[in-house]
C-alpha positions, 0 to 999 in steps of 0.5 A, a space after each residue: 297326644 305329644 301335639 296336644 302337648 305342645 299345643 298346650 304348652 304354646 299357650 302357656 308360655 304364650 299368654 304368660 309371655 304376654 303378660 309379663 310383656 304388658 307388665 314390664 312394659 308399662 312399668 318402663 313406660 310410667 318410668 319414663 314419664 309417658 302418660 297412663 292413658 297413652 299406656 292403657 290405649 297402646 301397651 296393654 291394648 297390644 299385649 291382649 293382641 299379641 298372642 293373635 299377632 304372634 301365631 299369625 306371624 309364624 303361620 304367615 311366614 310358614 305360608 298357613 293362610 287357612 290358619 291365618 284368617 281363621 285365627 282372626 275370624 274365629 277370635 272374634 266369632 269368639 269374643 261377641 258370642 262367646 265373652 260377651 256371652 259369658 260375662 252378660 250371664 254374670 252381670 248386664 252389661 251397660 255400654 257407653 255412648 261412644 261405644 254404642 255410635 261408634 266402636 261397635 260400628 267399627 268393628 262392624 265395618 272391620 267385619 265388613 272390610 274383611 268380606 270386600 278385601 276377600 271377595 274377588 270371587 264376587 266383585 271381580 269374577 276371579 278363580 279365588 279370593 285373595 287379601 293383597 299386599 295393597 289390601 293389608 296396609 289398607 287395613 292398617 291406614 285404617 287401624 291407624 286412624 282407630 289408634 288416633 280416634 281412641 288417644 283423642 278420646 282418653 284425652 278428653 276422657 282421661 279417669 276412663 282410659 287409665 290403667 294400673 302400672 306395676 313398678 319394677 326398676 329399670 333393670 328388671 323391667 328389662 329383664 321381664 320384657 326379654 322373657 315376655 317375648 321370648 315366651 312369645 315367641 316360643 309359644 307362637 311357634 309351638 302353636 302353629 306346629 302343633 296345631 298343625 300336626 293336631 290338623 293332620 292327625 284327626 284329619 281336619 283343616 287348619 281352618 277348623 283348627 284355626 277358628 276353634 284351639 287356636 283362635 279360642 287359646 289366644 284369645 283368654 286374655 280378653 277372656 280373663 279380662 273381661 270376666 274379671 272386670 265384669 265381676 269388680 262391675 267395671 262392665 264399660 271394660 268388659 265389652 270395650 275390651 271385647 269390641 276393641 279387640 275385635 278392631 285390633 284383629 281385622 285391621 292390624 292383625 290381619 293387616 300385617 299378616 297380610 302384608 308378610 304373605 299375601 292370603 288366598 281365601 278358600 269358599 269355606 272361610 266365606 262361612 265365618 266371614 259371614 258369620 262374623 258379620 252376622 255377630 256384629 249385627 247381633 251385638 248392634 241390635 241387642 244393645 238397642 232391645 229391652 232397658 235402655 243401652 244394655 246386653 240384658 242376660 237373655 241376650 248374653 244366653 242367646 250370644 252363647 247358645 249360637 257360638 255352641 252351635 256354631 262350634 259344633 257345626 264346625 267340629 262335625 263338618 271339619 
């Protein structure tokens, strides 16, 4: 119970923490004359990603790689089956050419990467998979490439990629910054420990830990993101949060986690990285059934029924 607890408060001072960060952030930045679109495409894109990044960087250098990648996979299991799901419930969602041809194969690509990267049980005959060093800032040249394709794109573009800036003064800003990271930092701790600890009690892997309260309790932001936007109609937000996210995970995320500890990858993480791929598939081909480009709410009843079961595979298997 005093886990469970903790866990909770992790995510508290977590996702608050990231929240008040992405504000302050922007604040400073709009101050500081730097344009809305490079705001919206780097500030508030890294503060949705900063719970993710933080828990792994705490359950890399601990050496949790089970935790590590099964944060990763099971975040974005959760946002294409899950989010997308839920918010396809509330209203169809239209999605956008650059989306369509590009972002969604992206990601699948990304999904892809993570099964090359992880598969020298396969390719190279080894005892184990393992994510390298070399890998890791593999992933990272390519999120690089992504952060570049997505600036060039608001430029062309920019009433599309803008984003509302709060206006505190200097010294608050800086304040808020402080606290947000803090709040980070604080919170990734007590989730990593904690879930850990909830591991142990109930007997189940970090893995199962990882691709369920973990990886489901960083991702709210996008959650709340995309439910918001979806109720306002803003539906080209609500999935390119969604499949952004998805990108952000696998090529920084997982690349810098990797690069600060190498991951060794257990036979059951090839189960979810499967299933991942499987979700991008899904996403890919929903979008081309039924009414033009658009995630009809049959297909968003389809996303969510597969996460529950997948959801409950993995508890009674764990």
């Amino acid at each position: 119970m005093l886990d469970i607890a903790i866990l909770a408060a992790g995510f508290i001072c977590l996702i608050l923490g990231a929240d008040k960060l992405v504000d302050a952030s922007s604040s400073l930045a709009a101050r500081l004359g730097i344009p809305n679109i490079v705001i919206g495409l780097t500030i508030v894109a890294f503060g949705t990603s900063a719970p993710e990044l933080v828990v792994n960087l705490f359950a890399a250098v601990e050496n949790n790689t089970e935790m590590v990648l099964g944060n990763v996979l099971g975040s974005n299991i959760f946002n294409v089956l899950a989010i997308l799901g839920i918010s396809s419930l509330i209203y169809p969602l239209t999605v956008k050419t650059n989306t369509t041809w590009l972002e969604i194969p992206l990601s699948l690509l990304a999904a892809v990467a993570v099964l090359v990267t992880a598969g020298d049980v396969y390719l190279d005959s080894s005892e184990a998979g393992y994510i390298s060093r070399a890998e890791g800032l593999l992933l990272l040249l390519f999120f690089a490439i992504f952060l570049v394709y997505n600036l060039k794109i608001a430029r062309g573009n920019p009433t599309d990629e803008g984003t509302e800036t709060k206006d505190y003064p200097y010294l608050q800003a800086a304040l808020y910054i402080g606290l947000g990271l803090a709040g980070l930092v604080l919170g990734g701790r007590l989730i990593v420990t904690s879930a850990v600890g909830i591991a142990q009690a109930f007997g189940l892997s970090e893995r199962v830990i990882g691709l369920t309260v973990v990886s489901i309790g960083t991702s709210l932001p996008e959650l709340a993101t995309s439910v918001v936007a979806v109720r306002k109609r803003k539906v080209d937000i609500a999935i390119g949060n969604v499949v952004g996210s998805n990108i952000f995970n696998i090529f920084l995320i997982l690349g810098v986690s990797t690069v600060v500890t190498p991951l060794q990858v257990n036979s059951g993480s090839f189960v979810d990285i499967v299933v991942n791929i499987a979700a991008s598939l899904l996403l890919f081909a929903f979008v081309f059934t039924g009414k033009g480009r658009q995630l009809a709410r049959w297909e968003g009843a389809v996303l969510l029924a597969l996460y529950l079961t997948y959801l409950a595979l993995l508890i009674t298997q764990g």
